[in-house]
PQR file with spaces between the fields and no chain letter, atoms N, CA, C, O and H, PARSE charges and radii, in Angstrom:
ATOM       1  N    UNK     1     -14.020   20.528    4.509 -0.4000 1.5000
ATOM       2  CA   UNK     1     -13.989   19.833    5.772 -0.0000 2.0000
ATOM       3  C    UNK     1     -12.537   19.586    6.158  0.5500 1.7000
ATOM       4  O    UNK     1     -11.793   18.979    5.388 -0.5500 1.4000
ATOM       5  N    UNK     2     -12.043   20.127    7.548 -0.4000 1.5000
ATOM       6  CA   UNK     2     -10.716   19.863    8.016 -0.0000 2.0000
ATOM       7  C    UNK     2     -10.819   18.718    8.712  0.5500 1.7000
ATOM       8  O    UNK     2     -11.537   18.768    9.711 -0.5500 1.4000
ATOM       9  H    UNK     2     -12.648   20.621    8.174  0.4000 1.0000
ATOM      10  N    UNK     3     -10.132   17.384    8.374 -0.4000 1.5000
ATOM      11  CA   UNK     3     -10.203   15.864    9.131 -0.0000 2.0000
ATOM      12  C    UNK     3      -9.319   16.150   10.262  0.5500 1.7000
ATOM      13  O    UNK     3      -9.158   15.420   11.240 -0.5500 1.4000
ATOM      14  H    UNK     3      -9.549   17.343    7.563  0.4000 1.0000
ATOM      15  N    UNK     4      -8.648   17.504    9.996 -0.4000 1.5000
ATOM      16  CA   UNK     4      -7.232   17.587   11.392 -0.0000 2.0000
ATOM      17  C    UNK     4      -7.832   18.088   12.571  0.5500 1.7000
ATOM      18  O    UNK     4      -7.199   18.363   13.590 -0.5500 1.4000
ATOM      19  H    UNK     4      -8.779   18.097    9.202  0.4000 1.0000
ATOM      20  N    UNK     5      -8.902   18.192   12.448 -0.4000 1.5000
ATOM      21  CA   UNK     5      -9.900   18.970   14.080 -0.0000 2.0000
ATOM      22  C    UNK     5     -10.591   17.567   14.230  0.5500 1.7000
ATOM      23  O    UNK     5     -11.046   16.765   13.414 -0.5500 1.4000
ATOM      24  H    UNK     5      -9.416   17.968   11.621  0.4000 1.0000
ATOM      25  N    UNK     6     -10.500   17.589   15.449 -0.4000 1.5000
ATOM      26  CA   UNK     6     -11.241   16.532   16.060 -0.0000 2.0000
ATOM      27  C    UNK     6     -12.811   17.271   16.212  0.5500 1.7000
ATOM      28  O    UNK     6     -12.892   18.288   16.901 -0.5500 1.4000
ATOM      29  H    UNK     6     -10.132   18.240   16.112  0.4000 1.0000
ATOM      30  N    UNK     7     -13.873   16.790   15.634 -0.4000 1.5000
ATOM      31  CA   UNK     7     -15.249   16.977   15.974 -0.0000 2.0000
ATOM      32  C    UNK     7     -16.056   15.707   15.954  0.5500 1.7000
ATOM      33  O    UNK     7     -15.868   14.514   15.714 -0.5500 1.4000
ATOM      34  H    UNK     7     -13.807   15.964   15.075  0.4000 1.0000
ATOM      35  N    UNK     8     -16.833   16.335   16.238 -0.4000 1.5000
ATOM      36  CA   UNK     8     -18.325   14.866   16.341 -0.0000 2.0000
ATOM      37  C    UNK     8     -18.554   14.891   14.976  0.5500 1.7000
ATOM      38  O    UNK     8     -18.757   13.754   14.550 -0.5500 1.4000
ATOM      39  H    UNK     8     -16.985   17.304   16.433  0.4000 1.0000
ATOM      40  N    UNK     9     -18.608   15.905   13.978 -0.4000 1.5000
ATOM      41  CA   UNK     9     -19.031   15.782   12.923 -0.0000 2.0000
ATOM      42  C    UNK     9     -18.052   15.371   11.699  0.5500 1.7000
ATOM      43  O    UNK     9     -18.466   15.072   10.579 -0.5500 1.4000
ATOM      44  H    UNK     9     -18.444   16.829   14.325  0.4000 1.0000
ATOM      45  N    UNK    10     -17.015   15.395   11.992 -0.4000 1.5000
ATOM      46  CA   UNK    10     -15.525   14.712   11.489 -0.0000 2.0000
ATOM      47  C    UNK    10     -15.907   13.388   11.481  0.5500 1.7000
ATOM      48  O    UNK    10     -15.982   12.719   10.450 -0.5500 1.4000
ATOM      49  H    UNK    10     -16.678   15.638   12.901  0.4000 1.0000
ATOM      50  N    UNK    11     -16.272   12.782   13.135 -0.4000 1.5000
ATOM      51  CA   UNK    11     -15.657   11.164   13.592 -0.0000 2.0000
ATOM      52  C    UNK    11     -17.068   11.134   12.513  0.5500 1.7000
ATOM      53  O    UNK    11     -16.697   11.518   11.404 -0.5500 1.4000
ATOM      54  H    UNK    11     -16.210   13.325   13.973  0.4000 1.0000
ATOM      55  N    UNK    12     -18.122   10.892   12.520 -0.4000 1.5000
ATOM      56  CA   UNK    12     -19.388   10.651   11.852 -0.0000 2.0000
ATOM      57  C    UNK    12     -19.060   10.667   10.633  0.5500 1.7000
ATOM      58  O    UNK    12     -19.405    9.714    9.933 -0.5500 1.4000
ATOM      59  H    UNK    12     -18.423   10.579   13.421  0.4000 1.0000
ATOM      60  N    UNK    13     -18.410   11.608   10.142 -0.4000 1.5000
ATOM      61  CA   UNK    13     -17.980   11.968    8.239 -0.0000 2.0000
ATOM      62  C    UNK    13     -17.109   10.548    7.710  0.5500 1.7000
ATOM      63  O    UNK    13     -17.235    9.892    6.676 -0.5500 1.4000
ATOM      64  H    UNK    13     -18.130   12.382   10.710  0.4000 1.0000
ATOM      65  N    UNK    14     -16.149   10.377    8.924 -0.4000 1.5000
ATOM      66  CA   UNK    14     -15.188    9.194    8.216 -0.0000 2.0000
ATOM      67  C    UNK    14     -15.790    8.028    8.574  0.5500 1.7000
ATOM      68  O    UNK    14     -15.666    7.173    7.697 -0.5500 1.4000
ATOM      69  H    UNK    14     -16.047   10.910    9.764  0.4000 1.0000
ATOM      70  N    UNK    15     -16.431    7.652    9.590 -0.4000 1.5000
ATOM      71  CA   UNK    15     -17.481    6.333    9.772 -0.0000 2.0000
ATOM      72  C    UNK    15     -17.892    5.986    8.571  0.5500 1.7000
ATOM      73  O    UNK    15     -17.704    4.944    7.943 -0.5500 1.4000
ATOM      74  H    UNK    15     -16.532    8.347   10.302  0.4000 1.0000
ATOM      75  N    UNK    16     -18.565    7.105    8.258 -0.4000 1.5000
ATOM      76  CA   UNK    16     -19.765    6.797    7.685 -0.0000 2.0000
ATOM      77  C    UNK    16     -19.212    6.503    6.220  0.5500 1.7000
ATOM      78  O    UNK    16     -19.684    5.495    5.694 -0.5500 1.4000
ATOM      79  H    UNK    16     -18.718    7.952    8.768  0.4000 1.0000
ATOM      80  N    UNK    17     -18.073    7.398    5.317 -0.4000 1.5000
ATOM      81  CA   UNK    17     -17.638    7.094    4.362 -0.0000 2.0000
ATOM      82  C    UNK    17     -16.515    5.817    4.932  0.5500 1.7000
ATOM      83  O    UNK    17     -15.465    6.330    4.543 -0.5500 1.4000
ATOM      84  H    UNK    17     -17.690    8.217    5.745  0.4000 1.0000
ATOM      85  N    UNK    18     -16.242    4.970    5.361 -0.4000 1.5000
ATOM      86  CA   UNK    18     -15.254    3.890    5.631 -0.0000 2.0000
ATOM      87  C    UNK    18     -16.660    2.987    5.462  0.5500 1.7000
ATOM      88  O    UNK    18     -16.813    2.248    4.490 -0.5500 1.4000
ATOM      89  H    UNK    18     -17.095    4.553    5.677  0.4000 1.0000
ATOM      90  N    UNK    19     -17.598    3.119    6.444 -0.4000 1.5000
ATOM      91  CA   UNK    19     -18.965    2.044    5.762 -0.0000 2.0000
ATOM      92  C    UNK    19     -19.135    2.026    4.282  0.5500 1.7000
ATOM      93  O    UNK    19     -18.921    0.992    3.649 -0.5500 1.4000
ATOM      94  H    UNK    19     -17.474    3.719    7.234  0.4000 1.0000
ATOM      95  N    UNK    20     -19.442    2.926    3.813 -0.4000 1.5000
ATOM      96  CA   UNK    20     -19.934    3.200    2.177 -0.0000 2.0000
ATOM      97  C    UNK    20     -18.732    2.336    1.694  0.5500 1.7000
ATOM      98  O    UNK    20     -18.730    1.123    1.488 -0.5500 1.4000
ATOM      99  H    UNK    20     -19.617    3.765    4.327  0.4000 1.0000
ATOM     100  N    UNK    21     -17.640    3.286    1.550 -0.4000 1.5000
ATOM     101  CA   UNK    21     -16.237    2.053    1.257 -0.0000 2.0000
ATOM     102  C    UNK    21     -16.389    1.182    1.208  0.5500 1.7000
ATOM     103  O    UNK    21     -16.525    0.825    0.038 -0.5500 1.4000
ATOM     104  H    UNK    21     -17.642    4.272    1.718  0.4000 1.0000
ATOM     105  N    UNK    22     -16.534   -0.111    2.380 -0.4000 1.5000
ATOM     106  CA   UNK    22     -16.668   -0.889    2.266 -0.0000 2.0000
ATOM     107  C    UNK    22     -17.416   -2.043    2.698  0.5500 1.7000
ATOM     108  O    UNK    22     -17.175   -3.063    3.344 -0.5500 1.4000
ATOM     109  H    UNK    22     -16.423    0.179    3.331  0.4000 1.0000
ATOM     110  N    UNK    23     -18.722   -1.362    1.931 -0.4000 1.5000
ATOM     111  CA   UNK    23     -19.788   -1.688    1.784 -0.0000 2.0000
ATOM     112  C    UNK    23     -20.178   -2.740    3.427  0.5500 1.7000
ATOM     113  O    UNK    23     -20.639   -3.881    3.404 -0.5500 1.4000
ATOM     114  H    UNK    23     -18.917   -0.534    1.407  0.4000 1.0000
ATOM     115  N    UNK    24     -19.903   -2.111    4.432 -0.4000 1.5000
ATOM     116  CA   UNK    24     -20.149   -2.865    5.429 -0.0000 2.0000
ATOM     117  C    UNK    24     -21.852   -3.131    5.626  0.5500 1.7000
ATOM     118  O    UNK    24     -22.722   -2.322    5.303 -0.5500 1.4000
ATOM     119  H    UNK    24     -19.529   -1.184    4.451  0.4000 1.0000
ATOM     120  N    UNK    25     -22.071   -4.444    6.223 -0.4000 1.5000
ATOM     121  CA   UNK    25     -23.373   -4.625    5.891 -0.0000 2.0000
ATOM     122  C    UNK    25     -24.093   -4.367    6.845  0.5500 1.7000
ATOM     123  O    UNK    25     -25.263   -4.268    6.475 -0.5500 1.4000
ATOM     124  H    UNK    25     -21.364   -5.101    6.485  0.4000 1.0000
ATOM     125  N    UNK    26     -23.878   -4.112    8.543 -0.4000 1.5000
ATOM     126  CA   UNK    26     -24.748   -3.504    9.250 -0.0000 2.0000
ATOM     127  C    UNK    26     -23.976   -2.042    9.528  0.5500 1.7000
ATOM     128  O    UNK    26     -22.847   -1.823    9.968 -0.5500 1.4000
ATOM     129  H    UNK    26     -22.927   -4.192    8.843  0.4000 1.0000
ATOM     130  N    UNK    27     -25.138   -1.042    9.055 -0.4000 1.5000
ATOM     131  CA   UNK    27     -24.855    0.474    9.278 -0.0000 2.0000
ATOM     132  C    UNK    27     -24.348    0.803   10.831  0.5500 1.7000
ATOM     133  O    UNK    27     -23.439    1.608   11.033 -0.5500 1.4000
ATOM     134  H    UNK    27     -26.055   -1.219    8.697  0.4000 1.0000
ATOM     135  N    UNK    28     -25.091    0.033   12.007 -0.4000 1.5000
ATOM     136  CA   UNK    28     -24.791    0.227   13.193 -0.0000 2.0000
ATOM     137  C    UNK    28     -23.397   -0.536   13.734  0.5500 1.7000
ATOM     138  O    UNK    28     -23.329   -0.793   14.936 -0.5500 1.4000
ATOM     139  H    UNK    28     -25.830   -0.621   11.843  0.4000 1.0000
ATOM     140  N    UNK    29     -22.759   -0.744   13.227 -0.4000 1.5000
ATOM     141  CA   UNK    29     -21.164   -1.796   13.180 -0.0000 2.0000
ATOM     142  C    UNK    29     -20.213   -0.584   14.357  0.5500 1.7000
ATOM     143  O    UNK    29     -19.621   -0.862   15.400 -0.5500 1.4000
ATOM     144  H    UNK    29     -22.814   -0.535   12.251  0.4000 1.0000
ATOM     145  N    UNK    30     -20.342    0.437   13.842 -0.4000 1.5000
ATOM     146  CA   UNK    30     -19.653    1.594   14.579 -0.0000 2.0000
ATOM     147  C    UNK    30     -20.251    3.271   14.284  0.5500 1.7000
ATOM     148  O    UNK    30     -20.517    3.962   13.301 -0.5500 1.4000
ATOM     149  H    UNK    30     -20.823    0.663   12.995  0.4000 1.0000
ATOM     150  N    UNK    31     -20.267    3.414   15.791 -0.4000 1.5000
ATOM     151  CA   UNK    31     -20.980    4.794   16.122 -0.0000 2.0000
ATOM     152  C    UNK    31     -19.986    5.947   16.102  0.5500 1.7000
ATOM     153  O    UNK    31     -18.812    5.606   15.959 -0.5500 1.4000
ATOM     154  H    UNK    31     -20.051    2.853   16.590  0.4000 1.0000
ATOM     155  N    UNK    32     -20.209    7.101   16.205 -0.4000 1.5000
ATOM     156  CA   UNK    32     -19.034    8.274   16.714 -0.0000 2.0000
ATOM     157  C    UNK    32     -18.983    8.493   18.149  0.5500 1.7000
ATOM     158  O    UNK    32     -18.010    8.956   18.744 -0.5500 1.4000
ATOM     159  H    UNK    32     -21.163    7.378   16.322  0.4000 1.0000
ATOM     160  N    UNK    33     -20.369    8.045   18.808 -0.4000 1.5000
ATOM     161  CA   UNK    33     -20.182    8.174   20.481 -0.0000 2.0000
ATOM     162  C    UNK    33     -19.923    6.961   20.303  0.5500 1.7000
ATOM     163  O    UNK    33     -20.118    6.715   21.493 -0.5500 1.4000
ATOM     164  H    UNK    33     -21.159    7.670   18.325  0.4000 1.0000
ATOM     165  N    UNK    34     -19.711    6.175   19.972 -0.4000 1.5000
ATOM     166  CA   UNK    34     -18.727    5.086   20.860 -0.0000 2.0000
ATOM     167  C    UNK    34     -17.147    5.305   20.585  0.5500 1.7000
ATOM     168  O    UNK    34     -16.368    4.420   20.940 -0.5500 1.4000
ATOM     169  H    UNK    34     -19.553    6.375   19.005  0.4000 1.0000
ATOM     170  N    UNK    35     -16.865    5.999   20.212 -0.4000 1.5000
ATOM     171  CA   UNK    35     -15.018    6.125   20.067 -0.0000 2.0000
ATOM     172  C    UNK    35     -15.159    7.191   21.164  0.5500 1.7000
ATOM     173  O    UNK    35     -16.211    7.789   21.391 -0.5500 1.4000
ATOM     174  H    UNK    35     -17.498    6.718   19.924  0.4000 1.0000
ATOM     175  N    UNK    36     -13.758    7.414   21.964 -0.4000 1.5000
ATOM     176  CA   UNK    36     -13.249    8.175   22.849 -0.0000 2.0000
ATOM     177  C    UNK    36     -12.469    9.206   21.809  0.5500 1.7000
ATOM     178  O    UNK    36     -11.840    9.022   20.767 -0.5500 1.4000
ATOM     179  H    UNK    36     -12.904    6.928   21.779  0.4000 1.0000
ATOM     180  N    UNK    37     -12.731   10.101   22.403 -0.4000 1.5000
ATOM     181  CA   UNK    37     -11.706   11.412   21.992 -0.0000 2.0000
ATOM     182  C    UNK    37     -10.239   11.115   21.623  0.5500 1.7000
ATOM     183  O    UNK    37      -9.967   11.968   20.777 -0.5500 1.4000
ATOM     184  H    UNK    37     -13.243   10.250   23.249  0.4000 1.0000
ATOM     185  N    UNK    38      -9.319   10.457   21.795 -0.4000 1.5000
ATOM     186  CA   UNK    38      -8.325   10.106   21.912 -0.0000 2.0000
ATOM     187  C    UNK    38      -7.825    9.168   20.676  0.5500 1.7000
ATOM     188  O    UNK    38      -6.684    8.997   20.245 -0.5500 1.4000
ATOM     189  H    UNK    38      -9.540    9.765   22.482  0.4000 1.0000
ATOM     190  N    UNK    39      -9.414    8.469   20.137 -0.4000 1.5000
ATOM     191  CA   UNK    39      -8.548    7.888   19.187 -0.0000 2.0000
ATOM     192  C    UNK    39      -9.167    8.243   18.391  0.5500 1.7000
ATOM     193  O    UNK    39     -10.106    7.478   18.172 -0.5500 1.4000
ATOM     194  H    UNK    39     -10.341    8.608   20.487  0.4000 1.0000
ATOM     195  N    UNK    40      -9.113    9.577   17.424 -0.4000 1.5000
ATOM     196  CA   UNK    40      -9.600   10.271   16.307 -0.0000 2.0000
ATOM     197  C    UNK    40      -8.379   10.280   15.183  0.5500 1.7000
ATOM     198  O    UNK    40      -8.496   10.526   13.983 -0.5500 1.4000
ATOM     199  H    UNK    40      -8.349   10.197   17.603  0.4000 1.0000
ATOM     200  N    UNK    41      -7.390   10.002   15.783 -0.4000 1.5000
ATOM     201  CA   UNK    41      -5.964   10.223   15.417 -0.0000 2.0000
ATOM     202  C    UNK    41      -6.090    8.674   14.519  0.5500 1.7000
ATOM     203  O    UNK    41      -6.159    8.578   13.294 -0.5500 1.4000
ATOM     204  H    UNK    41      -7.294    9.802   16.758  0.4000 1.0000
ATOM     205  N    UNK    42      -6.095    7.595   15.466 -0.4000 1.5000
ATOM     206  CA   UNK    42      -6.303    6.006   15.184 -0.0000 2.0000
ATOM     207  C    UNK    42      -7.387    6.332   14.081  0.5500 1.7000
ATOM     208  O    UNK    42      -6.964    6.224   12.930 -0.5500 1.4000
ATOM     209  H    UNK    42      -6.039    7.672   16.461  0.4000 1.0000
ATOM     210  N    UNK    43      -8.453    6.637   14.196 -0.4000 1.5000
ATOM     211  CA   UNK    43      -9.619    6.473   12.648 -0.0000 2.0000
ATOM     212  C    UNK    43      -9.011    7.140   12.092  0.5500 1.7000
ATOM     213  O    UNK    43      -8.313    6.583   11.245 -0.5500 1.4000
ATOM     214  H    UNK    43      -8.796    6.724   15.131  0.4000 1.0000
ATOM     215  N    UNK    44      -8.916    8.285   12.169 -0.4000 1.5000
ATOM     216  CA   UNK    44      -8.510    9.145   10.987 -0.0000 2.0000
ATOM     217  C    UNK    44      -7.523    8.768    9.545  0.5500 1.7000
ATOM     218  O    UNK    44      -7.512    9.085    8.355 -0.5500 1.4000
ATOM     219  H    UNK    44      -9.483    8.738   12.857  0.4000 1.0000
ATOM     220  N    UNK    45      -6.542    7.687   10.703 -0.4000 1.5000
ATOM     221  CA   UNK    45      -5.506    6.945    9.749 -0.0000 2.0000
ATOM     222  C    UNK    45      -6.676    5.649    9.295  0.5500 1.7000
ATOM     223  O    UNK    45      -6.550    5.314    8.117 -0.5500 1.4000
ATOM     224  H    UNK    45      -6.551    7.430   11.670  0.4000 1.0000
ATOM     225  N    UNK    46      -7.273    5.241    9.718 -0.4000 1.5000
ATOM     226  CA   UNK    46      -7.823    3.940    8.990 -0.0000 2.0000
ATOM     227  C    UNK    46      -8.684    4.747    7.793  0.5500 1.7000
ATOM     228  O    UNK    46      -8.555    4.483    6.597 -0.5500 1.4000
ATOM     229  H    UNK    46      -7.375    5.513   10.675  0.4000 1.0000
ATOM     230  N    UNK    47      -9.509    5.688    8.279 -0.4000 1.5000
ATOM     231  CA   UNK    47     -10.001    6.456    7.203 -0.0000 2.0000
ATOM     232  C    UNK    47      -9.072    6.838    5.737  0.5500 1.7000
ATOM     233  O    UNK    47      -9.405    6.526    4.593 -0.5500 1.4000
ATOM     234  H    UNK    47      -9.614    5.902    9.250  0.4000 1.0000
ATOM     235  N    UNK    48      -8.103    7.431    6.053 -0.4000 1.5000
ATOM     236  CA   UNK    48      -7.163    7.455    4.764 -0.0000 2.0000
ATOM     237  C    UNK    48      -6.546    6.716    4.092  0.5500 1.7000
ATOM     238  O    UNK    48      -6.208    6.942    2.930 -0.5500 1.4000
ATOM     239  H    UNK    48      -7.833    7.684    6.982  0.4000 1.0000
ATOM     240  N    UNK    49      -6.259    5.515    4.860 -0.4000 1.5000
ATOM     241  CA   UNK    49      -6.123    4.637    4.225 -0.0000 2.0000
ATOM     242  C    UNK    49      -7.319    3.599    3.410  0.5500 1.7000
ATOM     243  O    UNK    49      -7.024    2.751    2.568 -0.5500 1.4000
ATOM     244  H    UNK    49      -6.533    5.331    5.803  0.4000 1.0000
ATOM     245  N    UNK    50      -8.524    3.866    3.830 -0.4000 1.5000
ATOM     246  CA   UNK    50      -9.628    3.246    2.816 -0.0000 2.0000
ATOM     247  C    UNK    50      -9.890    4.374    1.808  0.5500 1.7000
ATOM     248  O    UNK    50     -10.069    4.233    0.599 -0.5500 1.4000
ATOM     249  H    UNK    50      -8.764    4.555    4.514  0.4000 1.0000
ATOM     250  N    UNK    51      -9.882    5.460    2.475 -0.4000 1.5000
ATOM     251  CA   UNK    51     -10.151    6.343    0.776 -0.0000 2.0000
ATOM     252  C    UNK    51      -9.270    5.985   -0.053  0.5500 1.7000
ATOM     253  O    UNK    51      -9.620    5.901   -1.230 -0.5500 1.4000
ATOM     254  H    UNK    51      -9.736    5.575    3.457  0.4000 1.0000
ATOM     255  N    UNK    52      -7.671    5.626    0.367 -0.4000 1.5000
ATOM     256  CA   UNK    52      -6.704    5.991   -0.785 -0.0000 2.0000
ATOM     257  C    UNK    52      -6.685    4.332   -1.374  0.5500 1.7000
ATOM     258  O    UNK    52      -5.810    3.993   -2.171 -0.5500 1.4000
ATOM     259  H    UNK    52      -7.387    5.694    1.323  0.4000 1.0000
ATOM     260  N    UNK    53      -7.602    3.481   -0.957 -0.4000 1.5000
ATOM     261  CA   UNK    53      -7.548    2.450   -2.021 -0.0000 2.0000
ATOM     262  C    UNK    53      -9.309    2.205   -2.879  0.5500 1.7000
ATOM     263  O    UNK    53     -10.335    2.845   -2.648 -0.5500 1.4000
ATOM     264  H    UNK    53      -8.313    3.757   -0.309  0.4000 1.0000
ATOM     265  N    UNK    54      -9.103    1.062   -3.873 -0.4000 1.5000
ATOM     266  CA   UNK    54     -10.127    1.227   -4.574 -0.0000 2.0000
ATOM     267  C    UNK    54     -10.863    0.114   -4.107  0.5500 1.7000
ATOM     268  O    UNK    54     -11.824    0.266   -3.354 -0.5500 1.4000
ATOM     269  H    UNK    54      -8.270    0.542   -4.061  0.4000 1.0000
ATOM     270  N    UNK    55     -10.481   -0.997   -4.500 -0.4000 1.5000
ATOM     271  CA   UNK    55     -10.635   -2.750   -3.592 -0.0000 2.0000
ATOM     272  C    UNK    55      -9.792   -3.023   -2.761  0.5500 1.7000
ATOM     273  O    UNK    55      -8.611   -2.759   -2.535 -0.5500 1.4000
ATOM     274  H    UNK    55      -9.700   -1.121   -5.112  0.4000 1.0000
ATOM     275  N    UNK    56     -10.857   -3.792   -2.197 -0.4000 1.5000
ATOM     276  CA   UNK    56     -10.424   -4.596   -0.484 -0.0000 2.0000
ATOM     277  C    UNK    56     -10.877   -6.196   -0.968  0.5500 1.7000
ATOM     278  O    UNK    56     -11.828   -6.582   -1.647 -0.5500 1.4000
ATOM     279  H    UNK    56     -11.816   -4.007   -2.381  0.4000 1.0000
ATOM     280  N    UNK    57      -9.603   -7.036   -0.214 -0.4000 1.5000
ATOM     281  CA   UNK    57      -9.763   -8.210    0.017 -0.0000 2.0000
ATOM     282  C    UNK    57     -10.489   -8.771    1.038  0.5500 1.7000
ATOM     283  O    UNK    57     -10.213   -8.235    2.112 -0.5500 1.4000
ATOM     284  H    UNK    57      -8.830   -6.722    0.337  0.4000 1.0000
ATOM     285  N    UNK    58     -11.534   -9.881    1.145 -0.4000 1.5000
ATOM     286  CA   UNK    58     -11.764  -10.069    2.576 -0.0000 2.0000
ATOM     287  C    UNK    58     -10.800  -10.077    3.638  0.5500 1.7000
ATOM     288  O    UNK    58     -11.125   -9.979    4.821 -0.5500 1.4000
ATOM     289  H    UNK    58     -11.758  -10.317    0.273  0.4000 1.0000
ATOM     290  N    UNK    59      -9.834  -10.172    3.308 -0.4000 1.5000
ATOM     291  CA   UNK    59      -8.651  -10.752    4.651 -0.0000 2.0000
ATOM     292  C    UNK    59      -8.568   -9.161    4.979  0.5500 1.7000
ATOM     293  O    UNK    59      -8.760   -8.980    6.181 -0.5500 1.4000
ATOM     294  H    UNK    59      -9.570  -10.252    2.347  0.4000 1.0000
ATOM     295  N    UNK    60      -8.337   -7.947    4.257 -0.4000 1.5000
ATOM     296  CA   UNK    60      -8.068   -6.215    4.457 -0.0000 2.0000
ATOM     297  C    UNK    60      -9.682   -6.019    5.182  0.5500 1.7000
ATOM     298  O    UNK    60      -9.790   -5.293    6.171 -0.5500 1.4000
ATOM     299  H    UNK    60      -8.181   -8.094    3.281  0.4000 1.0000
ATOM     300  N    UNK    61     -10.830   -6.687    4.632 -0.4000 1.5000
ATOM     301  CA   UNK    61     -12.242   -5.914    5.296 -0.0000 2.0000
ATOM     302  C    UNK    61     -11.858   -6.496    6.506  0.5500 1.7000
ATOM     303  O    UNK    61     -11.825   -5.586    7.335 -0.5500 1.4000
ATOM     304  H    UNK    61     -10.742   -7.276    3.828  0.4000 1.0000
ATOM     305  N    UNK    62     -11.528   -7.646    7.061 -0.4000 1.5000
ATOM     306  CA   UNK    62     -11.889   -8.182    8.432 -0.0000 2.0000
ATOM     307  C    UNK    62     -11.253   -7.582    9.245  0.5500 1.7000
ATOM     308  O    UNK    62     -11.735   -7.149   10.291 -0.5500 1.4000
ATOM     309  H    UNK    62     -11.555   -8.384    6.387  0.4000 1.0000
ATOM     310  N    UNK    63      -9.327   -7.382    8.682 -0.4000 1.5000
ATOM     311  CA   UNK    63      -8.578   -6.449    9.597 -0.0000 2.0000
ATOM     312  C    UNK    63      -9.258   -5.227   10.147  0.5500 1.7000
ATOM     313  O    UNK    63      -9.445   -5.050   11.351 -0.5500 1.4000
ATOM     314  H    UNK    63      -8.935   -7.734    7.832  0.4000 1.0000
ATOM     315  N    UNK    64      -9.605   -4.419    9.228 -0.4000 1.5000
ATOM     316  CA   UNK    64     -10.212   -3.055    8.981 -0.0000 2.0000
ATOM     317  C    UNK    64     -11.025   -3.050   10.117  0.5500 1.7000
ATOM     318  O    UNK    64     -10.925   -2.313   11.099 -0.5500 1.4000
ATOM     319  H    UNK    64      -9.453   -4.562    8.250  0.4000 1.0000
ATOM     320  N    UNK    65     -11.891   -3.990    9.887 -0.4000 1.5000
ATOM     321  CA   UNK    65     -13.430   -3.735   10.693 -0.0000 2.0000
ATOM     322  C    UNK    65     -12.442   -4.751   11.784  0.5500 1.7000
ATOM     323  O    UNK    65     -13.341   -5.097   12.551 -0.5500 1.4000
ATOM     324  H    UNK    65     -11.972   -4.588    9.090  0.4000 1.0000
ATOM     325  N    UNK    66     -11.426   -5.298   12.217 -0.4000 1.5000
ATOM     326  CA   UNK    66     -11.191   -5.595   13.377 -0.0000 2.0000
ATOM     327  C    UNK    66     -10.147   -4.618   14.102  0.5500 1.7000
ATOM     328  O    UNK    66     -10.225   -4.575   15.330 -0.5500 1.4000
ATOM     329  H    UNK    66     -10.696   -5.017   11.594  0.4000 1.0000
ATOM     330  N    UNK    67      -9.382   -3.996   13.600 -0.4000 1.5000
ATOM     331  CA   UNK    67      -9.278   -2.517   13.989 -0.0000 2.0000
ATOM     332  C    UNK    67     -10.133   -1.638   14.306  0.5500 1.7000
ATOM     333  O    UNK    67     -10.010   -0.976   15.337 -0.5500 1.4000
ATOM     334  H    UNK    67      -9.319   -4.031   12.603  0.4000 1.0000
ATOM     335  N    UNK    68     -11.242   -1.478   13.381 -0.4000 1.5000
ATOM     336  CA   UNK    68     -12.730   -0.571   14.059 -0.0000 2.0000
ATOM     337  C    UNK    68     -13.054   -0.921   15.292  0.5500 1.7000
ATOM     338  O    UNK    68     -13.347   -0.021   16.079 -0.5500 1.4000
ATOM     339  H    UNK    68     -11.342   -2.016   12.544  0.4000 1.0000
ATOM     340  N    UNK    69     -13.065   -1.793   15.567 -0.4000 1.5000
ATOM     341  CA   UNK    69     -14.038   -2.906   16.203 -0.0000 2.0000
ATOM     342  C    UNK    69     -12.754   -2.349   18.006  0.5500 1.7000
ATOM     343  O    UNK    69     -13.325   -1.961   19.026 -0.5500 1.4000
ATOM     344  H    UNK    69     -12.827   -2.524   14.927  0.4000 1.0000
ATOM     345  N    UNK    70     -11.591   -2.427   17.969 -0.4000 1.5000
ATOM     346  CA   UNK    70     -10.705   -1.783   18.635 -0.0000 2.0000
ATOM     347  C    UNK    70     -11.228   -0.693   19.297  0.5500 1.7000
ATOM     348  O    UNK    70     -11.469   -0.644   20.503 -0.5500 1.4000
ATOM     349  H    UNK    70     -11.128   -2.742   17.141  0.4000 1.0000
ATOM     350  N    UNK    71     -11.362   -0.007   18.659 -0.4000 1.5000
ATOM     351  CA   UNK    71     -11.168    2.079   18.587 -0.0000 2.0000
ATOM     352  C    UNK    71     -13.074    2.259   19.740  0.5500 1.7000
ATOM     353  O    UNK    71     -13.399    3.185   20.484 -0.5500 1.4000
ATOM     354  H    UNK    71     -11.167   -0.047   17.679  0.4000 1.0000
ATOM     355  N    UNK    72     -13.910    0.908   19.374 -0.4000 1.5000
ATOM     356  CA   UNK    72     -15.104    1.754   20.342 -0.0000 2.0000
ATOM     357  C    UNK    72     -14.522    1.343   21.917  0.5500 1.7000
ATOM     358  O    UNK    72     -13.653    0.644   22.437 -0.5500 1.4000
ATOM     359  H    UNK    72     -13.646    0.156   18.770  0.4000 1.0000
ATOM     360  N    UNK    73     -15.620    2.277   22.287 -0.4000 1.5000
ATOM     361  CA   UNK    73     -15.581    2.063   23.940 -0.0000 2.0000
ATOM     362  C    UNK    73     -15.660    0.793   24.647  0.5500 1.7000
ATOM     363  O    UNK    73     -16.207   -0.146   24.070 -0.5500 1.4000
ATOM     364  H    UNK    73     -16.325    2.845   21.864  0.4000 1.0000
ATOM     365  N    UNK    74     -15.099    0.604   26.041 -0.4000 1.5000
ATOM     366  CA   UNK    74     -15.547   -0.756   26.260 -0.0000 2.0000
ATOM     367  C    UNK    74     -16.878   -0.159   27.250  0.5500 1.7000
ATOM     368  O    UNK    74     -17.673   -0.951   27.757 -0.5500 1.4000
ATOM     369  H    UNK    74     -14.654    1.367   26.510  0.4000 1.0000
């Protein structure tokens, strides 16, 4: 899987492993149609940065998911 192409099936791949990560508790928290094309660039970096750690503090989940929380549509 190339994360450097923007696809629908990319934005869905890193959602979905950034949920698993960290262990977010509603699955529906963030969609792939709700992000705009534009900020695949923006997840992509939040994505690498949760793979490349092991634990999260609450104060890192809230940022995280308040950065997510950013990136959908209004």
């Amino acid at each position: 899987m190339n994360l450097a192409v923007n696809t629908l099936e990319n934005t869905e791949f890193m959602i979905e492993e950034i949920k698993k990560k960290l262990r977010m508790a509603s699955g529906a928290a963030l969609k792939a149609s709700q992000l705009n094309d534009t900020q695949y660039e923006d997840l992509r970096d939040i994505y690498e940065m949760v793979a490349g750690k092991n634990q999260f503090s609450i104060s890192e989940i809230e940022a995280i998911t308040t950065e997510l929380g950013k990136l959908r549509r209004s």
